[in-house]
KETOR-513595 format. One record per residue (C-alpha): residue number from 1; x, y, z. Coordinates in steps of 0.2 Angstrom, whole numbers, plus 5000, padded with zeros to 4 digits. Each point is the difference from the previous one (the first is absolute). Example, Ala and Ser with C-alpha at 12.3 -4.5 7.8 and 13.67 -1.06 7.14 Angstrom:
<atoms>
atom nr: 1 | east: 5062 | north: 4978 | up: 5039;
atom nr: 2 | east: 5006 | north: 5017 | up: 4997;
</atoms>
This chain:
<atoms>
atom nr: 1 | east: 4109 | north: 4802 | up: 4147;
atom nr: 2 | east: 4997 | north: 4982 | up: 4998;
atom nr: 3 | east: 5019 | north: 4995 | up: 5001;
atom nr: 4 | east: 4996 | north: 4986 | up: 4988;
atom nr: 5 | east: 4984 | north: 4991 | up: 5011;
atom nr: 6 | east: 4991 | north: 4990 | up: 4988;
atom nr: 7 | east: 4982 | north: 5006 | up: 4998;
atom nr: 8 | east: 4986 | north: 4988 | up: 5005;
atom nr: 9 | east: 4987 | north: 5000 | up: 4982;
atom nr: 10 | east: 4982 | north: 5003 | up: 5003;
atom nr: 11 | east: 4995 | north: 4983 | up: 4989;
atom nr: 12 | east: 5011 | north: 4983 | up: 4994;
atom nr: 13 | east: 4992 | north: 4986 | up: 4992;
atom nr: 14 | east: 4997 | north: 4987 | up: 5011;
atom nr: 15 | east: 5007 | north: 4988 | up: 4989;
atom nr: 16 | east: 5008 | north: 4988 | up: 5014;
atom nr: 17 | east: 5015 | north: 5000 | up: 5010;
atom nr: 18 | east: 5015 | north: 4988 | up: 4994;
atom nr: 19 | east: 4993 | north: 4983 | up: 5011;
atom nr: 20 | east: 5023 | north: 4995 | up: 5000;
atom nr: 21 | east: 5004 | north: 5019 | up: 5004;
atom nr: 22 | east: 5016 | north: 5000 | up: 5007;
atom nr: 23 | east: 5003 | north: 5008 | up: 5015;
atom nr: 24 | east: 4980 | north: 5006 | up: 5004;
atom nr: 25 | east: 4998 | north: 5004 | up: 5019;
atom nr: 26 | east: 4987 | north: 5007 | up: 5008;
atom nr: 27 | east: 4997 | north: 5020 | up: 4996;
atom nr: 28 | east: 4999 | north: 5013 | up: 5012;
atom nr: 29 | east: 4981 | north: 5003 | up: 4996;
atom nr: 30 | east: 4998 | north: 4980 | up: 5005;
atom nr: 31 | east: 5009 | north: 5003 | up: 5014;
atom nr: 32 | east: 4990 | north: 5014 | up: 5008;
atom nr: 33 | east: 4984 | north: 4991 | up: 4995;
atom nr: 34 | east: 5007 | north: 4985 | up: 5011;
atom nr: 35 | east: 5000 | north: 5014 | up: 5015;
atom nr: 36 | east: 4982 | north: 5006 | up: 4995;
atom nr: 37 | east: 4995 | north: 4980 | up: 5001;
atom nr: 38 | east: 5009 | north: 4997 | up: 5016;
atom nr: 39 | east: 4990 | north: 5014 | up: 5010;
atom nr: 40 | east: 4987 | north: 4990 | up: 4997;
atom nr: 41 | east: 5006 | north: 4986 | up: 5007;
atom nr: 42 | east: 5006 | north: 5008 | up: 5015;
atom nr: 43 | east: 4982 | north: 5006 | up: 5002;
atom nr: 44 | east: 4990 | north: 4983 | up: 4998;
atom nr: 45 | east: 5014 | north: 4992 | up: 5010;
atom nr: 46 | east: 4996 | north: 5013 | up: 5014;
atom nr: 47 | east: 4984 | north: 4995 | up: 5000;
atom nr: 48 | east: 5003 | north: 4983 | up: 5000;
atom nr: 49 | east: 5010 | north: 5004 | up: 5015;
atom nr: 50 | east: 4986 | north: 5010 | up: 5009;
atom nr: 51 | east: 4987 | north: 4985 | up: 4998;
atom nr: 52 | east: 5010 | north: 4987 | up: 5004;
atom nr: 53 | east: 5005 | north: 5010 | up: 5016;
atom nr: 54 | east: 4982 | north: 5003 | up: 5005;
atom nr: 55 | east: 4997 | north: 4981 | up: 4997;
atom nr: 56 | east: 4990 | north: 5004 | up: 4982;
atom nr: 57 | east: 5007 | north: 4984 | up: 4991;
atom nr: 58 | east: 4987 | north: 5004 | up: 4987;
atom nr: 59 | east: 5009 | north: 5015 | up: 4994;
atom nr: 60 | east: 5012 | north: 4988 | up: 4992;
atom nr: 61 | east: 4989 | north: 4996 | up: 4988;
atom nr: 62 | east: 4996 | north: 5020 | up: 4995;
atom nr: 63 | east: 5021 | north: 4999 | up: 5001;
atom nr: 64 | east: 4998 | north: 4987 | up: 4987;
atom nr: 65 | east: 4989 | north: 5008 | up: 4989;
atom nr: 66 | east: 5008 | north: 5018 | up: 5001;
atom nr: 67 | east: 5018 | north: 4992 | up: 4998;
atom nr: 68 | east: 4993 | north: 4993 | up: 4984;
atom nr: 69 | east: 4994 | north: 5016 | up: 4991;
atom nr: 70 | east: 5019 | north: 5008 | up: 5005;
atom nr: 71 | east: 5009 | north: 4984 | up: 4992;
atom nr: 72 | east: 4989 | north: 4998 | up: 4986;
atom nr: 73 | east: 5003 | north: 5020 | up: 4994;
atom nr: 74 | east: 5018 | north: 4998 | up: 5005;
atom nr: 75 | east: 5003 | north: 4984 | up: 4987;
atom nr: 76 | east: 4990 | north: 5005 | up: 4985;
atom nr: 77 | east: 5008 | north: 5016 | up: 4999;
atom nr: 78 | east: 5015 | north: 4992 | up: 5003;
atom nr: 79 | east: 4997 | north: 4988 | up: 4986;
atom nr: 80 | east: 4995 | north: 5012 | up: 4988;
atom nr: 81 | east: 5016 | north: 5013 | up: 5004;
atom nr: 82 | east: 5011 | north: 4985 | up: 4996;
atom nr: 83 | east: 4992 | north: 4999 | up: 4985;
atom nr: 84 | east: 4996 | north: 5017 | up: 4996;
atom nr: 85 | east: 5011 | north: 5013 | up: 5010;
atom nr: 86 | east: 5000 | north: 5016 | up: 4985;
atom nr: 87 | east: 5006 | north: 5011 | up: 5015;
atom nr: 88 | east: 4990 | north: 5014 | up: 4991;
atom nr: 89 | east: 4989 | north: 5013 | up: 5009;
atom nr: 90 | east: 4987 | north: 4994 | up: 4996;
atom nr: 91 | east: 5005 | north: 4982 | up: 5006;
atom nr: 92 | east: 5007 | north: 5008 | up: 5018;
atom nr: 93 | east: 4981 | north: 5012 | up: 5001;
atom nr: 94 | east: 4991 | north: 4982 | up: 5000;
atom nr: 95 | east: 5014 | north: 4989 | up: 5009;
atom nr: 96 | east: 4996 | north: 5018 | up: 5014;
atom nr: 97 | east: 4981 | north: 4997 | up: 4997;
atom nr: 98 | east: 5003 | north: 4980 | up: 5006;
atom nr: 99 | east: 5011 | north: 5008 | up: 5015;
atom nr: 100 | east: 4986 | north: 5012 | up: 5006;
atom nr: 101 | east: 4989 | north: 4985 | up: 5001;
atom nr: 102 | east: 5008 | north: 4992 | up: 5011;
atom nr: 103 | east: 5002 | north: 5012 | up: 5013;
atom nr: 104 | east: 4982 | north: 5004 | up: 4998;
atom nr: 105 | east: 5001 | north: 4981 | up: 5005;
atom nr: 106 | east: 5011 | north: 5000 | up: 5013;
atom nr: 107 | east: 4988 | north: 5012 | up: 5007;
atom nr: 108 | east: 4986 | north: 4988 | up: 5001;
atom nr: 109 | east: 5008 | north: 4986 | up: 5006;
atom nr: 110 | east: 4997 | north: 5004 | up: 5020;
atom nr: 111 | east: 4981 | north: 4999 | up: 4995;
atom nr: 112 | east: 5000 | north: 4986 | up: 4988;
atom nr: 113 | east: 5013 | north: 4987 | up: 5010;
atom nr: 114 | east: 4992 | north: 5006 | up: 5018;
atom nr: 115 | east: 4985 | north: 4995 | up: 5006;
atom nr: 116 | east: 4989 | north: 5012 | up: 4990;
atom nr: 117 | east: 5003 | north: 4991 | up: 4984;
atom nr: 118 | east: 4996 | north: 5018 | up: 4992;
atom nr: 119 | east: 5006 | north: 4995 | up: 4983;
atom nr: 120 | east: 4998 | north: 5017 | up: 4990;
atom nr: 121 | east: 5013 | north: 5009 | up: 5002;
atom nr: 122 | east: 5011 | north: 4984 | up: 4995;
atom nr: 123 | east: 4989 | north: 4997 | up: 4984;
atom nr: 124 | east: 5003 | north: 5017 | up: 4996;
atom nr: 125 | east: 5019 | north: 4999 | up: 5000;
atom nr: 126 | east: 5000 | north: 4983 | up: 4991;
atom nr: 127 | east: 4988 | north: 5006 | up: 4986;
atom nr: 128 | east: 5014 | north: 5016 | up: 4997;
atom nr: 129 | east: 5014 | north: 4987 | up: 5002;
atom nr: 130 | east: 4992 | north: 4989 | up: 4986;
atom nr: 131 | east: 4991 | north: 5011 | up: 4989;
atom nr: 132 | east: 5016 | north: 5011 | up: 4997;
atom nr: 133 | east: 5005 | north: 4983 | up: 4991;
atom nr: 134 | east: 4990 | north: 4999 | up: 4987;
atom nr: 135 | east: 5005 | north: 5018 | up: 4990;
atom nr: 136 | east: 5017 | north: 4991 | up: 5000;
atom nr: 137 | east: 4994 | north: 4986 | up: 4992;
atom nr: 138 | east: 4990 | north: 5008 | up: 4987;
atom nr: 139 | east: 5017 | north: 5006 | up: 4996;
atom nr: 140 | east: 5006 | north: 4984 | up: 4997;
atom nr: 141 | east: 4987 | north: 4993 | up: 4991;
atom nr: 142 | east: 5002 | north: 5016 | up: 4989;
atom nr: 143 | east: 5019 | north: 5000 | up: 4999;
atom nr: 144 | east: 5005 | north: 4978 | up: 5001;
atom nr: 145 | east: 4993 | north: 4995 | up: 4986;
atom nr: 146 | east: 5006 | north: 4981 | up: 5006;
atom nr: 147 | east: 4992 | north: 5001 | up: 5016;
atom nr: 148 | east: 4984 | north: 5010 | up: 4995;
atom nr: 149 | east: 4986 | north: 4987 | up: 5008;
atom nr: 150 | east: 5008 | north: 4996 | up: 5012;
atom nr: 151 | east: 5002 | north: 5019 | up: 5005;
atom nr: 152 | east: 4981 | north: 5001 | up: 4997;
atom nr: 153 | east: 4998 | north: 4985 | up: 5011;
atom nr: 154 | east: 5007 | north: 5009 | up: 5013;
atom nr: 155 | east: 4991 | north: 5017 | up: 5000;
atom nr: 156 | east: 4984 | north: 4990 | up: 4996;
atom nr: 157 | east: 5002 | north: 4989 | up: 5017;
atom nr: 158 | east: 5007 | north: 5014 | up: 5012;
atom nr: 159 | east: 4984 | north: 5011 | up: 4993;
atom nr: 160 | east: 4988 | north: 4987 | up: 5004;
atom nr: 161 | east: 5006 | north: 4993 | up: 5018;
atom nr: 162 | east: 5001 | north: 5016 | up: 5004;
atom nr: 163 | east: 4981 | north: 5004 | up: 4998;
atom nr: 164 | east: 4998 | north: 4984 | up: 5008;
atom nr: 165 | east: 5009 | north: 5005 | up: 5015;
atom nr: 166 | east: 4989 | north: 5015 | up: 5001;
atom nr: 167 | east: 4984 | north: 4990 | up: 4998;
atom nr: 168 | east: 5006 | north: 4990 | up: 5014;
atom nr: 169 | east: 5003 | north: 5014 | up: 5014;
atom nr: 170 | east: 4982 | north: 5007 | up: 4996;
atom nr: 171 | east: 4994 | north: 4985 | up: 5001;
atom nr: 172 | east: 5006 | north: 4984 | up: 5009;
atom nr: 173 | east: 5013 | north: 5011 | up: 5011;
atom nr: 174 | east: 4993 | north: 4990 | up: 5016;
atom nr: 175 | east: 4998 | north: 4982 | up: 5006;
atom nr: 176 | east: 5006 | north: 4984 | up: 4992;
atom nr: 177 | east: 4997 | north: 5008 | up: 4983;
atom nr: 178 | east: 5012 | north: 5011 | up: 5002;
atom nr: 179 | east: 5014 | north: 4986 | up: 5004;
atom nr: 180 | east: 4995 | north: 4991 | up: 4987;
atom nr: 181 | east: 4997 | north: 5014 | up: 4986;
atom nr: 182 | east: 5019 | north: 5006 | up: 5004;
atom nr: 183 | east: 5007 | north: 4982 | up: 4998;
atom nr: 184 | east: 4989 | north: 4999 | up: 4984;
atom nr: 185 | east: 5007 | north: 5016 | up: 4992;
atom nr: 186 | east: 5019 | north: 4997 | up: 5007;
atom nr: 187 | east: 5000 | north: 4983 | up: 4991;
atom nr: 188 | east: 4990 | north: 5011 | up: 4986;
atom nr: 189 | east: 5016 | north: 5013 | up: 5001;
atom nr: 190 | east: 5016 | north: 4987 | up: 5001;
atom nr: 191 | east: 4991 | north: 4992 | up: 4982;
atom nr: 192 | east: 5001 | north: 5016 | up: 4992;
atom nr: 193 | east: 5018 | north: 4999 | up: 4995;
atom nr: 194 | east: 5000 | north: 4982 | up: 4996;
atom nr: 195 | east: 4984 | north: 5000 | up: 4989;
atom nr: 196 | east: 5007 | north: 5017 | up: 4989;
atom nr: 197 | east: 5019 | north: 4993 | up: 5001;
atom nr: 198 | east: 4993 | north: 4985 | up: 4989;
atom nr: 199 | east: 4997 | north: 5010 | up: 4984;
atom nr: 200 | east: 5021 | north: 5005 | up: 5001;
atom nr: 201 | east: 5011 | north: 5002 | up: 5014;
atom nr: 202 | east: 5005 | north: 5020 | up: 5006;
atom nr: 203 | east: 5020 | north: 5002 | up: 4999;
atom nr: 204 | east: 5003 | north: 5001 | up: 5019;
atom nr: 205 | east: 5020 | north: 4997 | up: 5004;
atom nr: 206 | east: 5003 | north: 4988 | up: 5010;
atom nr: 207 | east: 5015 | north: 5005 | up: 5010;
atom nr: 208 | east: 4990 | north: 5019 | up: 5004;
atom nr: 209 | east: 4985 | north: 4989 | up: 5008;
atom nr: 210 | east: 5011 | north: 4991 | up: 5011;
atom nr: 211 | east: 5008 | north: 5018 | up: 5005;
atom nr: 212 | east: 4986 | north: 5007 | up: 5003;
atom nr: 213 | east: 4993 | north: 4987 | up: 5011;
atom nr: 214 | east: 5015 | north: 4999 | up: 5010;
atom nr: 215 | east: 5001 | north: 5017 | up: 5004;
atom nr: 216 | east: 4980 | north: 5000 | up: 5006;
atom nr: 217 | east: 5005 | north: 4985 | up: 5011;
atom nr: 218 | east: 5013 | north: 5011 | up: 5006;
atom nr: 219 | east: 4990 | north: 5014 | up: 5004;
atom nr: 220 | east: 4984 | north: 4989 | up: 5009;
atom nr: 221 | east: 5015 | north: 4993 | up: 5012;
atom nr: 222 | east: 5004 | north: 5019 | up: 5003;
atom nr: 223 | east: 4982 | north: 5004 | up: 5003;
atom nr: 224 | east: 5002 | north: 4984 | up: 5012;
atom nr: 225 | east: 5017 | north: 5008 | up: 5011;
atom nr: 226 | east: 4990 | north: 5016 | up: 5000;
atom nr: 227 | east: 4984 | north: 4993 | up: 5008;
atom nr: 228 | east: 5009 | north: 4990 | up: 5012;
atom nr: 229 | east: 5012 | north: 5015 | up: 5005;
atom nr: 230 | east: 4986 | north: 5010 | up: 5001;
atom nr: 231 | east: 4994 | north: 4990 | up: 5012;
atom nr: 232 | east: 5014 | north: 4996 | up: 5010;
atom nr: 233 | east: 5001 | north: 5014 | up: 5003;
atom nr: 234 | east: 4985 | north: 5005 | up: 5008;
atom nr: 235 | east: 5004 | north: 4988 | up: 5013;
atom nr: 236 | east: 5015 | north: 5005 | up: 5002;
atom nr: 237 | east: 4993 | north: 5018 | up: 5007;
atom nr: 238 | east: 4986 | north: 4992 | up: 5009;
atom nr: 239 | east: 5005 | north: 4984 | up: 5005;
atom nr: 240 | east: 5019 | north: 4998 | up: 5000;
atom nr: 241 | east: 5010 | north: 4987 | up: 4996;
atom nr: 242 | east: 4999 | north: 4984 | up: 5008;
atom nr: 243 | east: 5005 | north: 4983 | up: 4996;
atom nr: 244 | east: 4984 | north: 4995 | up: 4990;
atom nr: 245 | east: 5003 | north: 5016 | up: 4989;
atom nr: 246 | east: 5016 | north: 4995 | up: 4997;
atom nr: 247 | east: 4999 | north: 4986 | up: 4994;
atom nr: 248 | east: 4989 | north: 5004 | up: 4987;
atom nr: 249 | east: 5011 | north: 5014 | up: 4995;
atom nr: 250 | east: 5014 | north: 4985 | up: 4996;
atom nr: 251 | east: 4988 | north: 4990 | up: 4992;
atom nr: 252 | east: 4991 | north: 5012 | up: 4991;
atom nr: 253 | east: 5017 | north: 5007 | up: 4991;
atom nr: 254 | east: 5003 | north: 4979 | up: 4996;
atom nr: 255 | east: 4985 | north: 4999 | up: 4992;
atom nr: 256 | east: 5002 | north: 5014 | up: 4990;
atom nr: 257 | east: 5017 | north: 4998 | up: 4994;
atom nr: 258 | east: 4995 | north: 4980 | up: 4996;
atom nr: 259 | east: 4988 | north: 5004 | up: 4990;
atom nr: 260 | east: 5008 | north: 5012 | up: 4989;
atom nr: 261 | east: 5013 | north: 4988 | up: 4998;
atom nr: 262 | east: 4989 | north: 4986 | up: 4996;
atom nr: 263 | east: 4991 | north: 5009 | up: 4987;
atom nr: 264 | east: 5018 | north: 5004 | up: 4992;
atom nr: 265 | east: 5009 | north: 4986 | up: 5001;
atom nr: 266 | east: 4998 | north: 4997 | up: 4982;
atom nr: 267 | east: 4995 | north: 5010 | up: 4988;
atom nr: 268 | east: 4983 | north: 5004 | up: 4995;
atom nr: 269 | east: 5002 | north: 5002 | up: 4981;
atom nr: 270 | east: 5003 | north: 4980 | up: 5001;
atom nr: 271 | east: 4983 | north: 4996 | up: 5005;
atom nr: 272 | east: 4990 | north: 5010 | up: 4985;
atom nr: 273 | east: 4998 | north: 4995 | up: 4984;
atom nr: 274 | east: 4988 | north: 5002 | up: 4988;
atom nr: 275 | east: 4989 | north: 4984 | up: 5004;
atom nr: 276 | east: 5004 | north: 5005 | up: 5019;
atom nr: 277 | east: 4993 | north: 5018 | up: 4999;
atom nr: 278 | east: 4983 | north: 5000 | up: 5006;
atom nr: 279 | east: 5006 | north: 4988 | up: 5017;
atom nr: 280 | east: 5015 | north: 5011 | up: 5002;
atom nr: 281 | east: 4990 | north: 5016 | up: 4999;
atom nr: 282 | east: 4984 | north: 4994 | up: 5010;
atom nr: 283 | east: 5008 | north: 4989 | up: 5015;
atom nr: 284 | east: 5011 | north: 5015 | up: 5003;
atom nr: 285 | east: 4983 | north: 5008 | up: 5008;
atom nr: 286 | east: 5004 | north: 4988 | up: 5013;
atom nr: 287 | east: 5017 | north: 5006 | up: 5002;
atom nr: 288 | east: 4997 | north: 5018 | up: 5002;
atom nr: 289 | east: 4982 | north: 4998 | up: 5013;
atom nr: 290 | east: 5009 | north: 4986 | up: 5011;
atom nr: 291 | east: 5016 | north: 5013 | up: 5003;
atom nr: 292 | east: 4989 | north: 5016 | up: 5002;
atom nr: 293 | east: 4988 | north: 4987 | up: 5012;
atom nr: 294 | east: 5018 | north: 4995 | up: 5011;
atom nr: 295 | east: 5002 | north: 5019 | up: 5005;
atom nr: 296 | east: 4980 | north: 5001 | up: 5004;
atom nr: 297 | east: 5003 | north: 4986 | up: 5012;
atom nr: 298 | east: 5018 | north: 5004 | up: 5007;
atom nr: 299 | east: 4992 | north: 5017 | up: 5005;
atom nr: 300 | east: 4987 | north: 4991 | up: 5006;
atom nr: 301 | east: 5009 | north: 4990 | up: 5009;
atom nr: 302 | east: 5010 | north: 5016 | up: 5007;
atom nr: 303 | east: 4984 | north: 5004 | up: 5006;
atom nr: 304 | east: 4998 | north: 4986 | up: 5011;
atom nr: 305 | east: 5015 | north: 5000 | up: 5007;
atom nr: 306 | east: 4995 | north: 5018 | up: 5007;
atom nr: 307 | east: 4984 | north: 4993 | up: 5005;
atom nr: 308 | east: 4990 | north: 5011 | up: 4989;
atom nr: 309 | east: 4993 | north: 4988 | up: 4988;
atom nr: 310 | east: 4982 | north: 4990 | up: 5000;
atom nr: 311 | east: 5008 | north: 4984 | up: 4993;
atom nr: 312 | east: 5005 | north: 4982 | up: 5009;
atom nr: 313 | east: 5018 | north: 4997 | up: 4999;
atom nr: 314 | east: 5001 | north: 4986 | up: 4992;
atom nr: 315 | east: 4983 | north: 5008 | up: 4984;
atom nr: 316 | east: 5016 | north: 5012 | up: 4996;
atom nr: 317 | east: 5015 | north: 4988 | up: 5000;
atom nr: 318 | east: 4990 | north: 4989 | up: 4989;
atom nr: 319 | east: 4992 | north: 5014 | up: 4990;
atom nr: 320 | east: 5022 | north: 5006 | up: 4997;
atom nr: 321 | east: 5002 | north: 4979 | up: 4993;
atom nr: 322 | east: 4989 | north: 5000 | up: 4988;
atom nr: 323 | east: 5006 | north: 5015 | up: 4992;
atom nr: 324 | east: 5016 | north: 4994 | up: 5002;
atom nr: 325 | east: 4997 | north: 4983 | up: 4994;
atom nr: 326 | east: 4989 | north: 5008 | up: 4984;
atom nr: 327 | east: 5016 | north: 5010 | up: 4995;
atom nr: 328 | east: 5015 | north: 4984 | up: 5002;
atom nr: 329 | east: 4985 | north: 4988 | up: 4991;
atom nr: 330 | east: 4999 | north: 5012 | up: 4986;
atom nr: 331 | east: 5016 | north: 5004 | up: 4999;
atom nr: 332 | east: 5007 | north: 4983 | up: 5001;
atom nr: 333 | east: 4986 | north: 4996 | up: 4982;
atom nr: 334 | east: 5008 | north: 5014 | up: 4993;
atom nr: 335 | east: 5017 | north: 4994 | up: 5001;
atom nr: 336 | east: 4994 | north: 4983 | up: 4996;
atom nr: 337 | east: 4996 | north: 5010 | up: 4982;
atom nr: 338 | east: 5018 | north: 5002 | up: 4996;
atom nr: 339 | east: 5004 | north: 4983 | up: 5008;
atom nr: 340 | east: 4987 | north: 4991 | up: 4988;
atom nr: 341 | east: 5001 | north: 4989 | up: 5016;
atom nr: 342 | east: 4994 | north: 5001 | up: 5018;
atom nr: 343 | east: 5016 | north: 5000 | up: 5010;
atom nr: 344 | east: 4994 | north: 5017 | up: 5006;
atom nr: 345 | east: 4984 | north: 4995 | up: 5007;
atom nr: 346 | east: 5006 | north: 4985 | up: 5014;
atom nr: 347 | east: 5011 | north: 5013 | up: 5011;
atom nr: 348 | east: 4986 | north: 5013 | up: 4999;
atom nr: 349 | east: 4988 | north: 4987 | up: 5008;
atom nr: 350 | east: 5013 | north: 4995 | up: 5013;
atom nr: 351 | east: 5001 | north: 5018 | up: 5005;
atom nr: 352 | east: 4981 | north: 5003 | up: 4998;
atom nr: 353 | east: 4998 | north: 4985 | up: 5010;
atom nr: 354 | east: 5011 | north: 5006 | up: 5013;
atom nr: 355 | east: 4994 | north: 5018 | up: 5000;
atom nr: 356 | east: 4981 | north: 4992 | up: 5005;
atom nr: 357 | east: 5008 | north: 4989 | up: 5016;
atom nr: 358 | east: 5004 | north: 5016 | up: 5004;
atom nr: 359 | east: 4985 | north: 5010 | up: 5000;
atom nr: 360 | east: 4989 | north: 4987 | up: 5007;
atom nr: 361 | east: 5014 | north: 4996 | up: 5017;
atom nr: 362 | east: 4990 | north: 5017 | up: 5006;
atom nr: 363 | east: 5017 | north: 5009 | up: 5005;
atom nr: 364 | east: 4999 | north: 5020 | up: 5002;
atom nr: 365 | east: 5001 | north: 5010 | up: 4986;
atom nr: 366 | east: 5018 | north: 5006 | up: 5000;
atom nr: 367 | east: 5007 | north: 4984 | up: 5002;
atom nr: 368 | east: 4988 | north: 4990 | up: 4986;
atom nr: 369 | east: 5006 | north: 5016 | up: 4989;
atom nr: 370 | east: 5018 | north: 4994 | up: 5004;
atom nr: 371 | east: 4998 | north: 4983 | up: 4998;
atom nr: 372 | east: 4991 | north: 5003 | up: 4983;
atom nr: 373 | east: 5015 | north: 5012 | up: 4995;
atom nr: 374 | east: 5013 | north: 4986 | up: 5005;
atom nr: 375 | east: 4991 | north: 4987 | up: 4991;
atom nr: 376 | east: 5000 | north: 5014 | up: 4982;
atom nr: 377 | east: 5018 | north: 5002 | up: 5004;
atom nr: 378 | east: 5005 | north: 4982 | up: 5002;
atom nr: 379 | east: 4991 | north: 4994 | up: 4985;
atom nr: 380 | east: 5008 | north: 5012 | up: 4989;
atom nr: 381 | east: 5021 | north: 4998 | up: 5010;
atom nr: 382 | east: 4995 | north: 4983 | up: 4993;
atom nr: 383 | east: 4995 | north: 5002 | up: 4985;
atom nr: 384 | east: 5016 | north: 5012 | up: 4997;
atom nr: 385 | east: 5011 | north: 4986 | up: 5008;
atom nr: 386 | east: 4992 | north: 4986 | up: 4986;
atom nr: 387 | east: 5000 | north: 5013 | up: 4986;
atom nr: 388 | east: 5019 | north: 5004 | up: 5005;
atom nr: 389 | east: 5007 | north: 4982 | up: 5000;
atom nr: 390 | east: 4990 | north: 4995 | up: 4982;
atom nr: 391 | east: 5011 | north: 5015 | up: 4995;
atom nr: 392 | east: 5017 | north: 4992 | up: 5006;
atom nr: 393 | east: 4996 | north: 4982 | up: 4994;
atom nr: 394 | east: 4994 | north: 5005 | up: 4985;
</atoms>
């Protein structure tokens, strides 16, 4: 009855995946966790979007710190599966664990992101999220004998913040202490991996981890066509189309499409190395927030262009730039990894440059949305035209 399927095991040692594997792609487990983690972006972006519409401009710092809790899960298990991936049940019951608590997240993002700051439900979610890690690396402490400190480093730390975290909602969940309690215990966090990776370095492959974060930047820039379609099309039931409208469609799709293309236009793999890891992995934060901040803003933006939003003009234009300017800056240092040079960085401040002239001539929201799409799409014709005549003189 099994036509040959190959059965999964209940238990393998968790000895350590082959670090120059050949051909290692992401798995269909990692890819429907990716979904799991996506949701939750869609519903801290959503928030965002609600703030920002009703004029909140504090809820981007809730947006902040719930968009940290979702990446932070997302790259230590990513970590660890390109390390440790057995694909045995017992592996796919926790990596399902990890997944439940994001959704329990995503569920408390409206309350944590909006003006409540109702953090619970959120805390709850992370502590599932990152508790479900440390049985996994207990197994490896018990099963790598190579890497067993540094195994123990890692349940020891997760173990500990966590309670920290918990202490910190009881207790400092309001006022300044509460800013500066989570900063404290996000810089506590984002240490954790560095201090146990000291005592010997897990066997993480280096080709997967590129994968797998070019496939979640993939899926934050769908997140970002969804919300702005979404969107678009409310207005288009209740408003029509009109010029303004338009515009922003054309420049909308622009931006989009540019900034795929500028995160591809070389490969990742190239900027990560071992001495690079912990920059690679960490600024990629930025990445992924700055592209799930664009769709907030472009629905927001949608928004005013129907006349239903509680924001000046120009706070939303400006608000759009600086996520836009966060992800080509970041992108550009990226690049400038693989370069071991900054010849990435100049053009990225040119455009950045130009995309701030825009937002602060005061234009309407569909045309300083088509002029920042134009400007993403001009930089990047250019870059292709340099890229493709180094090609034929060289």
């Amino acid at each position: 009855m099994s036509g040959g399927l190959p059965a999964v095991p209940w238990h393998r040692p968790m000895s350590g995946r082959d670090p120059e594997e050949e051909h290692r792609a992401s798995t269909p487990l990692e890819l429907f966790f990716d979904l799991c983690f996506v949701v939750a972006v869609a519903a801290v972006a959503a928030t965002l979007h609600h703030d920002l519409a009703h004029g909140h401009l504090a809820g981007i710092a809730g947006y902040a710190m719930v968009f940290f809790a979702i990446w932070w899960a997302w790259v230590n298990y990513s970590w660890f599966a390109s390390a440790y991936d057995t694909d045995d049940i017992i592996f796919r019951l926790l990596t399902f664990v990890v997944m439940t608590g994001v959704l329990v997240l995503a569920a408390g993002a409206p309350r944590a992101a909006g003006a409540e700051h109702n953090f619970w439900v959120v805390v709850i979610g992370y502590l599932i999220m990152r508790v479900a890690m440390i049985p996994l690396w207990l197994r490896v402490a018990r099963e790598h004998a190579d890497v067993r400190r540094t195994a123990l480093r890692y349940a020891g730390a997760v173990a500990f913040i966590q309670l920290l975290w918990v202490l910190r909602t009881i207790f400092l969940a309001h006022g300044t202490a509460s800013w500066v309690s989570f900063v404290a215990l996000a810089g506590l966090e984002m240490l954790g991996p560095w201090w146990a990776e000291r005592t010997g370095s897990t066997p993480w492959h280096r080709h997967h981890i590129a994968e797998r974060y070019e496939l979640f930047t993939i899926i934050v820039l769908g997140e970002v066509i969804l919300a702005t379609t979404t969107a678009i099309s409310g207005a288009l039931d209740t408003h029509g189309l009109d010029t303004q409208l338009l515009l922003l469609i054309v420049g909308a799709l622009l931006m989009v499409f540019s900034m795929w293309w500028i995160y591809f236009k070389q490969p990742m793999v190239d900027s990560l190395t071992r001495e690079d890891s912990f920059v690679f992995g960490y600024v990629h934060g930025f990445v992924f927030a700055s592209i799930a901040a664009v769709g907030a803003c472009l629905a927001t933006l949608v928004d005013l262009v129907e006349g239903k939003a509680h924001i000046h003009a120009q706070t939303g234009v400006l608000l759009l730039v600086g996520a836009v300017s966060i992800y080509l800056l970041v992108i550009a240092g990226l690049h400038s990894l693989a370069d071991a040079g900054l010849r990435n960085a100049l053009p990225a401040l040119l455009v950045v440059a130009a995309l701030w002239v825009v937002g602060l001539l005061g234009l309407a929201p569909g045309t300083s949305v088509l002029l920042v799409g134009v400007a993403l799409a001009a930089s990047l014709a250019d870059h292709v035209r340099r890229t493709n005549r180094a090609v034929l003189t060289a």
